[in-house]
Structure formats: C-alpha cells, structure tokens
C-alpha positions as CSV (number, residue, x, y, z in Angstrom):
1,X,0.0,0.0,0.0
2,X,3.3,2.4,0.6
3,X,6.6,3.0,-1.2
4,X,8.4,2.2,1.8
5,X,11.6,4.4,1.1
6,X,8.7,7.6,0.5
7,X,7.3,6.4,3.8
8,X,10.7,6.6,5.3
9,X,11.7,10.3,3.8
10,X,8.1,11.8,5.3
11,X,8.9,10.1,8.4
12,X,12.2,12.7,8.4
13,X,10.4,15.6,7.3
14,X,7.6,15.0,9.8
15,X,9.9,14.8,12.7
16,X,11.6,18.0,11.6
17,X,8.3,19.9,11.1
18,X,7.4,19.0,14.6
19,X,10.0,19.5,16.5
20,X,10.5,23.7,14.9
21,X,9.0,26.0,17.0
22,X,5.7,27.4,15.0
23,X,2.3,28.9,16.1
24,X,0.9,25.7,17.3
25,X,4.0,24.9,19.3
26,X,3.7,28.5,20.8
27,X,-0.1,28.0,21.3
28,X,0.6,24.6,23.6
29,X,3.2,26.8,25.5
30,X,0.8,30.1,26.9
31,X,-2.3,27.3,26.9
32,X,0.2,25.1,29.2
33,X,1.4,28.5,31.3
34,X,-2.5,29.6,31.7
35,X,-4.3,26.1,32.6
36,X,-0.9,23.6,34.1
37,X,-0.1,20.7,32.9
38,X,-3.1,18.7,32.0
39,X,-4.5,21.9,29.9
40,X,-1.3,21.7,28.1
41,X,-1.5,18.3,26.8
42,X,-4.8,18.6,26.0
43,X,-4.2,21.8,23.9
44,X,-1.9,19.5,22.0
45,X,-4.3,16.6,21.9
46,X,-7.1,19.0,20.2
47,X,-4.8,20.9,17.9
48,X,-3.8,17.2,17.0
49,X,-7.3,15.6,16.5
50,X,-7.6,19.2,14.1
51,X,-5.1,17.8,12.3
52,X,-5.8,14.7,11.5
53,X,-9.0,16.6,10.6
54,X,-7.1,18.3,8.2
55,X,-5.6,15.3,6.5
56,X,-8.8,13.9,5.7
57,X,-9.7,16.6,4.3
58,X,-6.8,17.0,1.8
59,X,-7.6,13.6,0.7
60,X,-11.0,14.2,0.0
61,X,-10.2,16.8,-2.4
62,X,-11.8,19.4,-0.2
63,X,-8.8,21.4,1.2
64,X,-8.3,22.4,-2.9
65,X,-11.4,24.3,-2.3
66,X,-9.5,27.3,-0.7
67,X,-6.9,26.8,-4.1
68,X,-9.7,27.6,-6.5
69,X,-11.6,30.1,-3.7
70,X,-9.5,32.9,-2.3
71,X,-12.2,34.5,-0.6
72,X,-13.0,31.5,1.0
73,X,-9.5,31.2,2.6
74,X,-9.8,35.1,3.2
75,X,-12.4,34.7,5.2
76,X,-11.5,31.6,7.8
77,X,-8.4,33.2,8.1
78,X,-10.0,36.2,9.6
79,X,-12.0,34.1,11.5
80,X,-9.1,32.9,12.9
81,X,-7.7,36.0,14.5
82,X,-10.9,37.0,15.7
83,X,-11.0,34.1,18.1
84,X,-7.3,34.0,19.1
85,X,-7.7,37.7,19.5
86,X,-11.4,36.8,21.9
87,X,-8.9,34.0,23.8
88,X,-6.2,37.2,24.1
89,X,-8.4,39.3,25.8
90,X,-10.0,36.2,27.8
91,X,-6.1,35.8,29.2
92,X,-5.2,39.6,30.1
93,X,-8.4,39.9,32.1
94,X,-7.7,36.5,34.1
95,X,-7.8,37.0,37.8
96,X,-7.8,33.0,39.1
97,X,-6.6,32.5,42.1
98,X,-3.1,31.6,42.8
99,X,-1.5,29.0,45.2
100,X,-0.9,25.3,45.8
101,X,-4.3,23.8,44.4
102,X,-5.5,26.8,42.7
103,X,-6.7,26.2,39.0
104,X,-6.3,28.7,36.6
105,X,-7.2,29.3,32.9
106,X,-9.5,27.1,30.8
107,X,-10.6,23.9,31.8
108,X,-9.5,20.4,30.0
109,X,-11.9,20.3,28.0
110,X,-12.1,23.9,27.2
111,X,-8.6,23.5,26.3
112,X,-8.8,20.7,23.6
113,X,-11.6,22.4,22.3
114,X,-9.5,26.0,21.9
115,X,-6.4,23.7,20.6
116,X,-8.6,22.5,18.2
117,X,-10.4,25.6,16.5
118,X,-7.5,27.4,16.6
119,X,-5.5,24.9,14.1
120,X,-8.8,24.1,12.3
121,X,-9.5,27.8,11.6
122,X,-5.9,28.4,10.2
123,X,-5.9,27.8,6.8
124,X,-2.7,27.7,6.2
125,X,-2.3,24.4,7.9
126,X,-4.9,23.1,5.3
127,X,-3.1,24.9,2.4
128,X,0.5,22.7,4.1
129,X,-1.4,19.4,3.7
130,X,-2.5,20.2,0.1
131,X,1.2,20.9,-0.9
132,X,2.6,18.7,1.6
133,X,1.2,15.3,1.9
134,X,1.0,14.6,-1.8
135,X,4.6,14.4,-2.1
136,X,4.8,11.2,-0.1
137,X,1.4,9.3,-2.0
138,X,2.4,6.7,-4.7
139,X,-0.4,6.9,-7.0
140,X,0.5,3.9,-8.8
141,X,-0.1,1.7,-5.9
142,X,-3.5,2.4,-5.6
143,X,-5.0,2.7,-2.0
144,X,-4.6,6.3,-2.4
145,X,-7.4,7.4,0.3
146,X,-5.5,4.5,2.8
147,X,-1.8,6.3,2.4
148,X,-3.1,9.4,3.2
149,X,-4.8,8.2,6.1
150,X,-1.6,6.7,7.0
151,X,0.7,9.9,6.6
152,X,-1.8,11.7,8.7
153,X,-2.3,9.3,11.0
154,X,2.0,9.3,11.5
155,X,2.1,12.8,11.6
156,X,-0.8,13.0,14.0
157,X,1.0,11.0,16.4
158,X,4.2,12.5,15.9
159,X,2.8,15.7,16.6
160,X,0.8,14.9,19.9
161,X,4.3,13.3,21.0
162,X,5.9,16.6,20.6
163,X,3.6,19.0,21.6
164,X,2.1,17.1,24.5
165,X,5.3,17.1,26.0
166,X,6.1,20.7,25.3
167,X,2.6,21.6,26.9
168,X,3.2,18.9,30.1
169,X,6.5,20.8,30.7
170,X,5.6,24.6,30.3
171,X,2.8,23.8,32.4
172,X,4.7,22.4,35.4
173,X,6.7,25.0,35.0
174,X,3.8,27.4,35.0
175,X,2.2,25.2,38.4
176,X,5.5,25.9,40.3
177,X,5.5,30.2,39.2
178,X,2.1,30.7,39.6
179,X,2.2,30.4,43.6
180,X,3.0,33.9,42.9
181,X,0.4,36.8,42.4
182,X,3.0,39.0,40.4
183,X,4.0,35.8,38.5
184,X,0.9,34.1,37.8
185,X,-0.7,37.5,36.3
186,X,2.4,37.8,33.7
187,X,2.1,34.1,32.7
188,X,-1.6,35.1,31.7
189,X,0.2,38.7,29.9
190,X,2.6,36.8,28.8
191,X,-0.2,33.9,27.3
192,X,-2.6,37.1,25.9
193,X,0.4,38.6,24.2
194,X,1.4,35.6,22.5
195,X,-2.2,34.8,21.4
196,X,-2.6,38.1,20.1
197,X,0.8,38.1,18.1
198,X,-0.2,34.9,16.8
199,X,-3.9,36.4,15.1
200,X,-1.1,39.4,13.9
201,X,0.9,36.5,12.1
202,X,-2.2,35.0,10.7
203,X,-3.7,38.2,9.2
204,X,-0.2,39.9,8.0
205,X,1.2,36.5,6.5
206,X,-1.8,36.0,3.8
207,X,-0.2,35.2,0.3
208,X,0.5,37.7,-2.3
C-alpha cells in the first residue's frame, strides 16, 4: 500500500516539522502557562485531532477548495484571528486564584476544544497538507485514500508526542511560578500577548 523508502523520507520531514518552534508549538506553551499541565497536553491533543482533521480533508479533495476560492480562505483566516484575539483578551483579564491547588485558565476540556479551532481555523495548515502530503502518496499503488490516512495518522501522532510534552513541561513550569500573584498575572500577559501576536501572524502573512 506504501513506497516504503517515501514512507521513510516523510517520516524525516515530519519529525523536523514537529519539533521547529511554529504557532501551534507557541499555542501549547501560553495554553500550558494559563491552565498547568493537564491543559497543556490537552491543547496538544485538540490541535492534533484538528489535524488529523485536516488530513482527511486534503484527501477528499476538499482542502483544494481554498486553491480555486480565495475569498474563502480570506475569510476563515479572519475568522481565525478573531477568536485567538477573543482568547487574548480572555487571558489579560484572568484573575484565578493563585496558590498550591489553585486552577487557573481554561478547563481540559475547554482546552482541547480551543487547541482544536484554533488549528482548524488556520488555513494555512490546510493549504500545508494540500502541498505537503501529496509528495509522499504513490499513485501507482492504488490505496490512495489509505496512504493518506496513513501519513496523517503518523504525523498526528508524531505531533501529539511533541507538543504534548512541550505543553506537560511549560505547564509544570507554570504550576511551580504561579504560587505567585505577580508571576501568575504575567504568565496570563505573557499567554494574551502571544495569542494576540499569533492572530497578527495570521492576518499579515496571507499570500501575495
């Protein structure tokens, strides 16, 4: 069903992608910093399950929709910065408490579900798997609809690995700061600024 040696290169370039510092990496980070730990990984685990999301829909054809519709990909992407700019604000008006037991930020399952529309509501990550996953499908072995399932699945998996630890670790980090009042109110600055540079990145970067 796969060219084993194509497998193997998007494998490599997978595991590079993952492990460079981009706007879901940073996400995970201020997610983990706001919520712990737990809010962390599960920041990872939705902007994973997004995109595996994604990957099916590259190999449906439907991703090439935002090819042949600008306007389309216009508007999501706007979309997109309006709701990490509404999760901005949400963090530089957080007043949880601080101290040992004290939960701050979103809940866990707030936070897979912000992980989650945040990635699914950037469509440059859809335009990546249209240019990117294709490389590594062999038409002429047929099965094209089961490699692409594979390479997402991989890359899925890859990606939770990476980012799930990235969000475990800032957010013990975060736990052992935030006993702090001073501290725990610039983890939530620091988590509002970098949601609001990443809806700047989203709406300055569009394509010429």
């Amino acid at each position: 069903m796969m060219d084993m040696s194509l497998y193997a290169a998007f494998l490599v370039a997978a595991f590079a992608l993952c492990v460079t510092p981009g706007p879901d990496m940073m996400f995970i980070v201020a997610m983990g910093g706001r919520g712990g730990p737990s809010a962390g990984v599960m920041a990872a685990f939705g902007v994973a399950c997004a995109m595996f999301v994604h990957t099916v829909a590259a190999a449906l054809g439907l991703s090439a929709l935002f090819l042949a519709l600008p306007t389309l990909y216009h508007v999501l992407r706007w979309a997109g910065a309006a709701y990490l700019l509404y999760l901005a604000v949400k963090a530089f008006r957080d007043r949880s408490p601080v101290g040992a037991g004290a939960v701050a930020g979103p809940g866990l399952r707030r936070a897979f579900w912000q992980g989650a529309v945040t990635n699914l509501l950037n469509p440059k990550v859809i335009l990546f798997n249209v240019a990117f996953l294709p490389q590594f499908v062999a038409p002429e072995l047929g099965h094209v609809w089961e490699q692409f399932l594979l390479l997402g699945l991989s890359i899925t998996v890859m990606g939770f690995a990476v980012d799930g630890s990235i969000g475990l670790l800032s957010g013990k980090l975060a736990e052992l700061l935030r006993r702090s009042r001073r501290v725990a109110r610039g983890l939530n600055i620091f988590s509002g600024t970098v949601f609001t540079g990443l809806a700047v990145r989203l709406v300055a970067s569009a394509p010429k």
